[in-house]
Residue frames as qw, qx, qy, qz and C-alpha x, y, z in Angstrom:
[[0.522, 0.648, 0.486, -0.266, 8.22, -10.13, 17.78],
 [0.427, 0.143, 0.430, 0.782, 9.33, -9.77, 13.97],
 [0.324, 0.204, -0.109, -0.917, 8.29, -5.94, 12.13],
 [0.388, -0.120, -0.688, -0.602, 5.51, -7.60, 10.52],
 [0.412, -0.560, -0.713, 0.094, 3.61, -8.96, 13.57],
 [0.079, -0.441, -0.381, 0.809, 4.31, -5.55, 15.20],
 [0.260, -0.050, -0.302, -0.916, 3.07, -3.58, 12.36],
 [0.339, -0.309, -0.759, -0.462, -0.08, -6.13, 12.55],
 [0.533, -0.428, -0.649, 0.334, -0.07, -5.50, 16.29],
 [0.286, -0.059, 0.107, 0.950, -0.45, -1.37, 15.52],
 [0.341, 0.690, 0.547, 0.329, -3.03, 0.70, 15.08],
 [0.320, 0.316, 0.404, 0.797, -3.44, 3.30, 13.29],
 [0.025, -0.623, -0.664, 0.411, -5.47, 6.67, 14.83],
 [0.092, 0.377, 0.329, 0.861, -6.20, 9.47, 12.25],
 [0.248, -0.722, -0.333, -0.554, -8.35, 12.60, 13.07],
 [0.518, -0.239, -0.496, 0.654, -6.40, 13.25, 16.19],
 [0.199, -0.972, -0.128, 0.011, -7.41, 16.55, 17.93],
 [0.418, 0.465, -0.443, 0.643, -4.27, 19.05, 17.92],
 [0.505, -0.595, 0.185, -0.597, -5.59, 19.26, 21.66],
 [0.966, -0.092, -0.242, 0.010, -4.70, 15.33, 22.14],
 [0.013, -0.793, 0.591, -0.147, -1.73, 14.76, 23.42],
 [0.470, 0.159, -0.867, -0.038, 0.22, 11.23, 23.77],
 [0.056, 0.048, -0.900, 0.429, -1.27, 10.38, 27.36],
 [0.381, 0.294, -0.105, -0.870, -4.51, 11.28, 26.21],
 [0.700, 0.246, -0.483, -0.464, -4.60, 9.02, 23.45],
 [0.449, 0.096, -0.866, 0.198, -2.72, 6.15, 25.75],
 [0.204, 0.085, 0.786, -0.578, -5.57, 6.39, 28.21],
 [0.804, 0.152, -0.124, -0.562, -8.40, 6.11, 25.73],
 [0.671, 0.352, -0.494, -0.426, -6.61, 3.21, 24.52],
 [0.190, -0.435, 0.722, -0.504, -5.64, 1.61, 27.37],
 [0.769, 0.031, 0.447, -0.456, -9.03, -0.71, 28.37],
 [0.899, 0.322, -0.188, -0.229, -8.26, -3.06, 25.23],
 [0.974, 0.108, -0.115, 0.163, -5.06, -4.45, 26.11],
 [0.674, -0.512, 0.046, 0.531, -1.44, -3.95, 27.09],
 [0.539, 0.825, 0.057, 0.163, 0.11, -1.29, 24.93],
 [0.862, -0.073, 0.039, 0.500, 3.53, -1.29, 24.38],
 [0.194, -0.320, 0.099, 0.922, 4.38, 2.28, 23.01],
 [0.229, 0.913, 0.264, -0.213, 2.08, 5.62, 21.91],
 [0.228, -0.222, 0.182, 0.930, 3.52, 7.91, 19.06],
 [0.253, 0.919, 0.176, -0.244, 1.82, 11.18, 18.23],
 [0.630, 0.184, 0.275, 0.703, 4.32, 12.17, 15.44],
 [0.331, -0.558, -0.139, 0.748, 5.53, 15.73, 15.49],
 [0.516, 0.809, 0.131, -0.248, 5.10, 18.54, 13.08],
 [0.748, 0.048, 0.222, 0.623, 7.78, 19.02, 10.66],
 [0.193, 0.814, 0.215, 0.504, 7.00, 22.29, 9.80],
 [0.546, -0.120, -0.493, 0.666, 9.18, 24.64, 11.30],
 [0.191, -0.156, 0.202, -0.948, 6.49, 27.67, 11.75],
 [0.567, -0.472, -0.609, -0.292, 3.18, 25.30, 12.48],
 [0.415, -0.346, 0.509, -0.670, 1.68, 26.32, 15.66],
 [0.873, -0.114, -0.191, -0.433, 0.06, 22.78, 15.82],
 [0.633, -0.581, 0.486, -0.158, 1.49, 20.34, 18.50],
 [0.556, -0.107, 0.818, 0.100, 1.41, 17.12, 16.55],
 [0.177, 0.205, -0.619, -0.737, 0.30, 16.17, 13.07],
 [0.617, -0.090, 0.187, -0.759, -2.93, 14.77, 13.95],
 [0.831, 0.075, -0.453, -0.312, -2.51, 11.21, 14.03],
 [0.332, -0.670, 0.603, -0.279, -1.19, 8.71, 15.97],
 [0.705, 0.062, -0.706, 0.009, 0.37, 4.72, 16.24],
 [0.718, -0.407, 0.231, -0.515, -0.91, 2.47, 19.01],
 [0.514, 0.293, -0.802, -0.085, 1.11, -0.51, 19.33],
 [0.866, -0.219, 0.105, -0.437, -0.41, -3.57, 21.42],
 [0.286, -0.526, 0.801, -0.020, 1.26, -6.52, 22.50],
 [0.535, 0.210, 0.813, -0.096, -1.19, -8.78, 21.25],
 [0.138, 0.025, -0.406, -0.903, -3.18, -8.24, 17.66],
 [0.187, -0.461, -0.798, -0.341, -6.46, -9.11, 19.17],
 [0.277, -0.632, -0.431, 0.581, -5.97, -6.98, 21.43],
 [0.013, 0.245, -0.285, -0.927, -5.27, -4.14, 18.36],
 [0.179, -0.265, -0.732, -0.602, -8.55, -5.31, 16.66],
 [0.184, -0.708, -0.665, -0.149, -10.70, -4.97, 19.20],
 [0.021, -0.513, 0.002, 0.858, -9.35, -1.04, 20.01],
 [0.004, -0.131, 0.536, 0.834, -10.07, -0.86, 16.37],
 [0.204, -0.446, -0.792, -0.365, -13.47, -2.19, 16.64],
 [0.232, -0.801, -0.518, 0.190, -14.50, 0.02, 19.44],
 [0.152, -0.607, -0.090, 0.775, -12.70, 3.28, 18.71],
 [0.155, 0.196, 0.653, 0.714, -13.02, 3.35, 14.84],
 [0.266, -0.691, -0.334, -0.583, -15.99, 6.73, 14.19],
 [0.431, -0.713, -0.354, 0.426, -15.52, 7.38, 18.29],
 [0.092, -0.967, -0.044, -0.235, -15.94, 11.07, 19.33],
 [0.699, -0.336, -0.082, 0.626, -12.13, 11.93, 20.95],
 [0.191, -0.436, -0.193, 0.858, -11.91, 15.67, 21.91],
 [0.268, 0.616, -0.063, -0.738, -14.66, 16.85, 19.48],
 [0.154, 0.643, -0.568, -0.490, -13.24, 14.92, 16.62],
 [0.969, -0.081, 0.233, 0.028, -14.33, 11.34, 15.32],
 [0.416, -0.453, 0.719, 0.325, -11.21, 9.20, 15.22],
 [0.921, 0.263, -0.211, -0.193, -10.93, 7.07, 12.35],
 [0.204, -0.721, 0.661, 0.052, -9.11, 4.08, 12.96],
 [0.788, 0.504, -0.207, -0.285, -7.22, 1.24, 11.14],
 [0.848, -0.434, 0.133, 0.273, -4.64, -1.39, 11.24],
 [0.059, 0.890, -0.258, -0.370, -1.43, 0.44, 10.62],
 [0.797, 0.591, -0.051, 0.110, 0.88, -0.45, 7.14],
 [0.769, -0.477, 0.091, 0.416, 4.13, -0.79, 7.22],
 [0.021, -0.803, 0.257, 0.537, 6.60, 1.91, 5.97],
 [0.824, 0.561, 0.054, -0.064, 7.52, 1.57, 2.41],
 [0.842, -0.312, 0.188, 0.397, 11.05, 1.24, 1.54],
 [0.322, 0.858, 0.016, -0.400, 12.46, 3.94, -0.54],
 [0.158, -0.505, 0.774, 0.348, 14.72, 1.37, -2.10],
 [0.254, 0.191, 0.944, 0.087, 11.34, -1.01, -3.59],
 [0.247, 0.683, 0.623, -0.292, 8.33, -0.53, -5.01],
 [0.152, 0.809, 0.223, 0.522, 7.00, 2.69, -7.25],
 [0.054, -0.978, 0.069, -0.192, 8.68, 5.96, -6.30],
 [0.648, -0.629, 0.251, 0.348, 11.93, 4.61, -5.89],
 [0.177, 0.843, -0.445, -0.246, 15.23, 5.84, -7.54],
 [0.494, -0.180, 0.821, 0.221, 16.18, 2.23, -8.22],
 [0.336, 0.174, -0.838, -0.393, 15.32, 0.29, -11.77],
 [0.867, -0.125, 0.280, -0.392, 12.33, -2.18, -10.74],
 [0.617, 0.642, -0.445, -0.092, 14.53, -4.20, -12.78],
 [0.413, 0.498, -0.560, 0.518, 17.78, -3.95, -11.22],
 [0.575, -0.503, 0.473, -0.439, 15.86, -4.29, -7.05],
 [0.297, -0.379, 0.837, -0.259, 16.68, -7.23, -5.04],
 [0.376, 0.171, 0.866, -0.282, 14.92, -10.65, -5.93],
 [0.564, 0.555, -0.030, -0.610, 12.72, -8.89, -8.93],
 [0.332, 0.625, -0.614, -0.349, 14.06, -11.20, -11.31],
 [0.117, 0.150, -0.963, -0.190, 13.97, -13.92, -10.05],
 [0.310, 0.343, 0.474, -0.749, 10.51, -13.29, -9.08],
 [0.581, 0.621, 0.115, -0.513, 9.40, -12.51, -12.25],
 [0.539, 0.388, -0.643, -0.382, 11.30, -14.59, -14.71],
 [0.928, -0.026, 0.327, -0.177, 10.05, -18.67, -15.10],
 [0.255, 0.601, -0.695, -0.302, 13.35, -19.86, -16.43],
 [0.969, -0.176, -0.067, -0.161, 13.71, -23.55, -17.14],
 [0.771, -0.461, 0.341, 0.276, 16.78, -25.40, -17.20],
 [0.573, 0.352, 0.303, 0.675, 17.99, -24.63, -20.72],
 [0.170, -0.117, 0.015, 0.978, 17.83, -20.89, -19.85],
 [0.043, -0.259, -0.601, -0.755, 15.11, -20.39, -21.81],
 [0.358, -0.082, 0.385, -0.847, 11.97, -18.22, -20.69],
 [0.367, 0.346, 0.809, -0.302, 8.60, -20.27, -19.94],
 [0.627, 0.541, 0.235, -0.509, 6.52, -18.74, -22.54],
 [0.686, 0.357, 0.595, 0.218, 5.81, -19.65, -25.89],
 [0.051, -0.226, 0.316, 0.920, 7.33, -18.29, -29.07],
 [0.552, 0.485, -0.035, -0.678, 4.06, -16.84, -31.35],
 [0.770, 0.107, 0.623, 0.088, 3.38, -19.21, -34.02],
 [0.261, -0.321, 0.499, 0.761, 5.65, -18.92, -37.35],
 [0.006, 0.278, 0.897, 0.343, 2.59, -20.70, -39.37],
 [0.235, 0.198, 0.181, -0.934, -0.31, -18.46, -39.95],
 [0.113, 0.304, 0.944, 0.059, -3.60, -20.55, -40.23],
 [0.292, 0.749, 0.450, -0.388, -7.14, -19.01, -41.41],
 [0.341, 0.874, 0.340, 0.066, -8.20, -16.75, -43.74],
 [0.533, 0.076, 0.042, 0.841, -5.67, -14.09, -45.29],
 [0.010, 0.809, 0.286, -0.513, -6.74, -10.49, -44.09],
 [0.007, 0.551, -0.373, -0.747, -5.87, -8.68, -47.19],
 [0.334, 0.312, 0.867, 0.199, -8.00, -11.29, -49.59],
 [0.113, 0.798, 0.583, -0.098, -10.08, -9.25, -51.53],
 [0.068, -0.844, -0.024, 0.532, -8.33, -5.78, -51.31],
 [0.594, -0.214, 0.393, 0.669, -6.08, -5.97, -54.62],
 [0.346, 0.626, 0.417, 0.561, -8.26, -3.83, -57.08],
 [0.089, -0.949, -0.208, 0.218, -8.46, -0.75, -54.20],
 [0.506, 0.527, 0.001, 0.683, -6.22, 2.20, -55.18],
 [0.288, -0.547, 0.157, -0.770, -7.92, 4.65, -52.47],
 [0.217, -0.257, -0.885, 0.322, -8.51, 3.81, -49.24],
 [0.418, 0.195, 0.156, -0.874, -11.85, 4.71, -47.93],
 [0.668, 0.336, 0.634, -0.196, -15.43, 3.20, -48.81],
 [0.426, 0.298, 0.643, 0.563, -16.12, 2.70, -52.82],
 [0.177, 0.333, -0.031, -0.925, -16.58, 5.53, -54.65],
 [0.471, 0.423, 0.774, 0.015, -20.04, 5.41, -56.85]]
């Protein structure tokens, strides 16, 4: 299965009870479908007295099988707590995108993305026109001295 079908094949459980605990969450979730692997992600904090960080990833072998957990647990009561749940997103890259220390510029593929070269080199757009047609904005103005309305 490529990252992109797993990620689609994921969900997402927010509002975890710190009372949950992974087998917990992998028997609620259990009745929708096969489930390949449960993380409850750890604190990071090294004085938190909380177990886990109050979320958790459901992965599913199937993704209809992740949509319909997500349709029946999404606002469900789990230890006290409604859940909220969602299909999970895949990790940004800390080499793409906003917040990275790279150049959007200078990332992989941006370029060629975003320029429309033709075959003479030359970008797709048009240059402005040299030839200025209409009315001359400044007609009219050659007796002011002051800017501001006329003085009476």
């Amino acid at each position: 299965m490529t990252d992109a079908a797993r990620w689609k094949a994921t969900v997402h459980v927010g509002g975890l009870s710190h009372m949950a605990t992974s087998r917990h969450v992998l028997d609620a979730f259990i009745p929708f479908g096969e489930i390949v692997e449960v993380q409850v992600p750890k604190n990071d904090a090294p004085n938190s007295t909380e177990p886990h960080r109050g979320f958790a990833y459901v992965e599913y072998e199937d993704v209809a099988d992740a949509k319909e957990a997500i349709d029946n647990m999404d606002q469900a009561e789990f230890f006290g707590k409604i859940l909220r749940c969602s299909q999970a997103k895949a990790p940004k890259s800390a080499d793409e995108g906003l917040g990275s220390k790279t150049a959007v510029w200078e990332q992989e593929g941006w370029l060629a993305k975003n320029t429309a070269e033709d075959s003479n080199g030359i970008s797709g757009e048009e240059p402005p026109p040299t030839d200025m047609t209409g009315p001359d904005p400044m007609q009219g103005l050659e007796g002011l001295d002051v800017a501001g309305p006329k003085q009476a």
